[in-house]
C-alpha positions as CSV (number, residue, x, y, z in Angstrom):
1,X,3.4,29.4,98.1
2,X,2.7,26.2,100.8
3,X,4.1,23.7,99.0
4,X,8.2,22.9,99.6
5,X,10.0,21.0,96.5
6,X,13.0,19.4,97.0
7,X,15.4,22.3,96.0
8,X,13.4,24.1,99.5
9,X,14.2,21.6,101.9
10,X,18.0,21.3,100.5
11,X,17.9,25.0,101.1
12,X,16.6,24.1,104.5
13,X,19.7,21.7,105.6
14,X,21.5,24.4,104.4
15,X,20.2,26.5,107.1
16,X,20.1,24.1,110.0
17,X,23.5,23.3,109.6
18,X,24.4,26.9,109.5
19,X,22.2,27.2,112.4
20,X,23.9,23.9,114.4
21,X,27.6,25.6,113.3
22,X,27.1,29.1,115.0
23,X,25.3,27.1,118.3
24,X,28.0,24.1,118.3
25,X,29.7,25.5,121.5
26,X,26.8,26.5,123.5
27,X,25.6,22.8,122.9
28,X,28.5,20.8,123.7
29,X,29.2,23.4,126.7
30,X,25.3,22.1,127.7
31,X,26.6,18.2,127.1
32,X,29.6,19.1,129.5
33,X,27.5,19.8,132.4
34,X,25.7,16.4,132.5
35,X,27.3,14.3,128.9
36,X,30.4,14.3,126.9
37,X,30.8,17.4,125.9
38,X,30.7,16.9,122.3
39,X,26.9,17.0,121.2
40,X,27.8,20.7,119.2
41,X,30.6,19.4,117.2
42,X,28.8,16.0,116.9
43,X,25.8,17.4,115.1
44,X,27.6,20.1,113.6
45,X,29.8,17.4,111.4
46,X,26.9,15.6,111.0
47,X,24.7,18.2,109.4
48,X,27.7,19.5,107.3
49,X,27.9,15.8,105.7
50,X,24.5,16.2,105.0
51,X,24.7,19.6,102.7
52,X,28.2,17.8,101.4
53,X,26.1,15.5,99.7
54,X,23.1,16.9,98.6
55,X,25.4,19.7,97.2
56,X,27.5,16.4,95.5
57,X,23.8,15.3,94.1
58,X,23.0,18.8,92.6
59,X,19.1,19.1,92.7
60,X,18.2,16.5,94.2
61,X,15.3,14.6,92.2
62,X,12.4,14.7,95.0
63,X,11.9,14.9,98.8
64,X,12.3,11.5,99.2
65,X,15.4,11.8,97.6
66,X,16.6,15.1,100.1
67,X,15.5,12.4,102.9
68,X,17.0,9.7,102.3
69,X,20.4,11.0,101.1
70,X,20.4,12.8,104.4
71,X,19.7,9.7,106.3
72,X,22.6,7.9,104.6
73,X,25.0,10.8,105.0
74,X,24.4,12.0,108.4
75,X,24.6,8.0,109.8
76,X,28.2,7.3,108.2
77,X,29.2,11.0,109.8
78,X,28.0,10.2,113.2
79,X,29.0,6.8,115.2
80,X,27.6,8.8,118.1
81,X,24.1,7.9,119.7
82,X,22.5,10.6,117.7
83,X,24.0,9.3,114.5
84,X,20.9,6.2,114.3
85,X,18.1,8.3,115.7
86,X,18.4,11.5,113.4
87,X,19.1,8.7,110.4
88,X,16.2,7.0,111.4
89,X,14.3,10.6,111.8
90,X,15.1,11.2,108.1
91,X,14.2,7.6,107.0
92,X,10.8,8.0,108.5
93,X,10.4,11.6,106.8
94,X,11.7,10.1,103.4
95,X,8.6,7.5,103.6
96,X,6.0,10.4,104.2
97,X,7.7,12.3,101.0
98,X,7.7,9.4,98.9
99,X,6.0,9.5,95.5
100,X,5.8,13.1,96.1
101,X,7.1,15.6,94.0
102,X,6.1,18.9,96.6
103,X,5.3,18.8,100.1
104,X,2.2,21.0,101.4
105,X,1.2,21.8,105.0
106,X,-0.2,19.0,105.7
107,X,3.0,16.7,104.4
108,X,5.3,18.6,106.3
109,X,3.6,18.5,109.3
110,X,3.6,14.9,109.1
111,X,7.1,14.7,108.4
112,X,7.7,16.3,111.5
113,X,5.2,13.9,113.6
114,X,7.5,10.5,112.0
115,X,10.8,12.2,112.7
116,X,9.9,12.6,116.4
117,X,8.2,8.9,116.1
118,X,11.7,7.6,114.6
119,X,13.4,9.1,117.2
120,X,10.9,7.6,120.0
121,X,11.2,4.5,118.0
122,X,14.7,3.7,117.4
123,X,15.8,4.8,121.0
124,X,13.1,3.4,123.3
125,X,12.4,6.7,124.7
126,X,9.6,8.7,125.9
127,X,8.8,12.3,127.0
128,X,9.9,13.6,130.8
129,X,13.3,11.5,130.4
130,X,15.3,14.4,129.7
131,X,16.1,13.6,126.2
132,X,15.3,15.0,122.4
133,X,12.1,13.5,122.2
134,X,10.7,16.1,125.2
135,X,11.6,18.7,122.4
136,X,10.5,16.5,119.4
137,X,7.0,14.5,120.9
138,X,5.4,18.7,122.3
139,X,7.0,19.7,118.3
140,X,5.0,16.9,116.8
141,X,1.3,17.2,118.6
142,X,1.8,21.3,118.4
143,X,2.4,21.1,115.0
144,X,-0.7,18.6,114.3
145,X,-3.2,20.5,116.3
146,X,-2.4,24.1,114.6
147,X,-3.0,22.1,111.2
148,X,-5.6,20.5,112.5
149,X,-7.0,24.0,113.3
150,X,-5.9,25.1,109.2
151,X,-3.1,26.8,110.0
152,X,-1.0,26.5,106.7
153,X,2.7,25.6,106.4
154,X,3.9,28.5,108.3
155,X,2.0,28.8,111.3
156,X,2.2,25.1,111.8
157,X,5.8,24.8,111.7
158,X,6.2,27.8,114.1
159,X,3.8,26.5,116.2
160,X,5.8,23.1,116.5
161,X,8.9,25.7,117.2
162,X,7.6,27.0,120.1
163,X,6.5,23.9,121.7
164,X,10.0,22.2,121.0
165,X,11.5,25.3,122.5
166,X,9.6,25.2,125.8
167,X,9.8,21.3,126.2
168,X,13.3,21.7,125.9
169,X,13.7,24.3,128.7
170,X,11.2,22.0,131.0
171,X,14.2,19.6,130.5
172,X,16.1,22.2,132.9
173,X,13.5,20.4,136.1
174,X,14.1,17.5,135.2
175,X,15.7,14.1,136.1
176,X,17.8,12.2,133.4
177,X,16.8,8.5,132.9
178,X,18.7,8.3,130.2
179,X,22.6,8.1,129.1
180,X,25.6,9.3,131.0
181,X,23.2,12.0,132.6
182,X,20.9,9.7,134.7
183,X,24.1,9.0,136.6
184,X,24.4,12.4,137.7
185,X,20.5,11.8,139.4
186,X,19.6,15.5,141.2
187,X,22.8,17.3,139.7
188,X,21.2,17.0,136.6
189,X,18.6,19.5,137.7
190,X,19.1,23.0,136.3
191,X,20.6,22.2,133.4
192,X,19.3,21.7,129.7
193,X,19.1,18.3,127.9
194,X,21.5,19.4,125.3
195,X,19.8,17.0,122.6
196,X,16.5,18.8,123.0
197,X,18.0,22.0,122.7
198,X,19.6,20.9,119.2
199,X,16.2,19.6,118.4
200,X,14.3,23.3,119.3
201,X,17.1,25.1,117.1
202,X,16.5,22.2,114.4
203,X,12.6,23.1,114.9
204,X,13.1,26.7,114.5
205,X,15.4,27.2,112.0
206,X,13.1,24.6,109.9
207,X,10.1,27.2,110.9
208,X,12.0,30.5,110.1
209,X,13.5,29.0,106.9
210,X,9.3,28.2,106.0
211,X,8.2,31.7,107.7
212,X,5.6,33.5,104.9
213,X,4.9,30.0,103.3
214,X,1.6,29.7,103.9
């Protein structure tokens, strides 16, 4: 029941992209108060690209495979600044699934712990900057330590959920350092990094999609 096979985690783009679609307004009317207004519909097309061509690819062959064609896909969608990190995300989770034919617990948590690395990576970035990664880094080490503690599949990725939800609503205190919000300095305040709530409803989707699979 732990282990997640390629078909699973198309199923599971399938869900965060129905997931992004219903959310899309509430997260560009987030990026309106302190970005462009357009993160919702940014990751919304971006996601939808994503299910476009692994449904184009029919079962795709292996994880790596489900990875790397989202990669690929979600990049030429999105010229935006998410665009390269969430490509770069899926790159880094491709390389954990490669020469796998199923994922278990321990694999996905992993893949979790390189997409928030690829996203630190590729855009410089660290927690308390009111960005993604204060969703993505708490998502990562919540979801190592509950495995680390043999939680399965399940209780791992919920547990990275719930971390990823409550880093992104510590975004609401703080100061943007980064991107069209750091010009804004204290009016930022009060509001929610729009990119780390995308990530929390990426993070818990991903869980509930998972939930009874340990």
């Amino acid at each position: 029941m732990g282990e997640v096979s390629a078909r699973d985690l198309t199923g599971m783009f399938e869900a965060v992209a129905a997931a992004i679609d219903r959310e899309k307004d509430r997260l560009s009317e987030l990026d309106g108060v302190i970005g462009d207004a357009d993160h919702g519909v940014t990751m919304d097309i971006g996601l939808k690209a994503v299910v476009k061509a692994l449904s184009a690819e029919g079962a795709a062959a292996d994880p790596m495979t489900v990875f790397s064609t989202a990669a690929k896909s979600f990049l030429n969608a999105v010229g935006a600044s998410s665009g390269p990190l969430y490509a770069t995300a899926f790159l880094r989770a491709a390389a954990v699934a490669k020469g796998r034919e199923t994922l278990d617990a321990e694999a996905m948590t992993e893949i979790v712990a390189a997409m928030a690395e690829g996203i630190r990576h590729r855009g410089k970035g660290e927690r308390g900057e009111k960005t993604m990664l204060d969703a993505w880094l708490p998502a990562a080490e919540a979801g190592r330590a509950a495995r680390a503690g043999g939680q399965g599949l399940a209780a791992s990725l919920a547990a990275a959920a719930t971390a990823a939800e409550e880093g992104a609503e510590a975004t609401k205190d703080m100061l943007a350092a980064r991107g069209r919000a750091s010009r804004l300095g204290e009016r930022a305040i009060g509001h929610i990094d729009p990119g780390a709530a995308s990530a929390a409803l990426i993070l818990r989707t991903i869980a509930d999609h998972f939930a009874g699979r340990d």
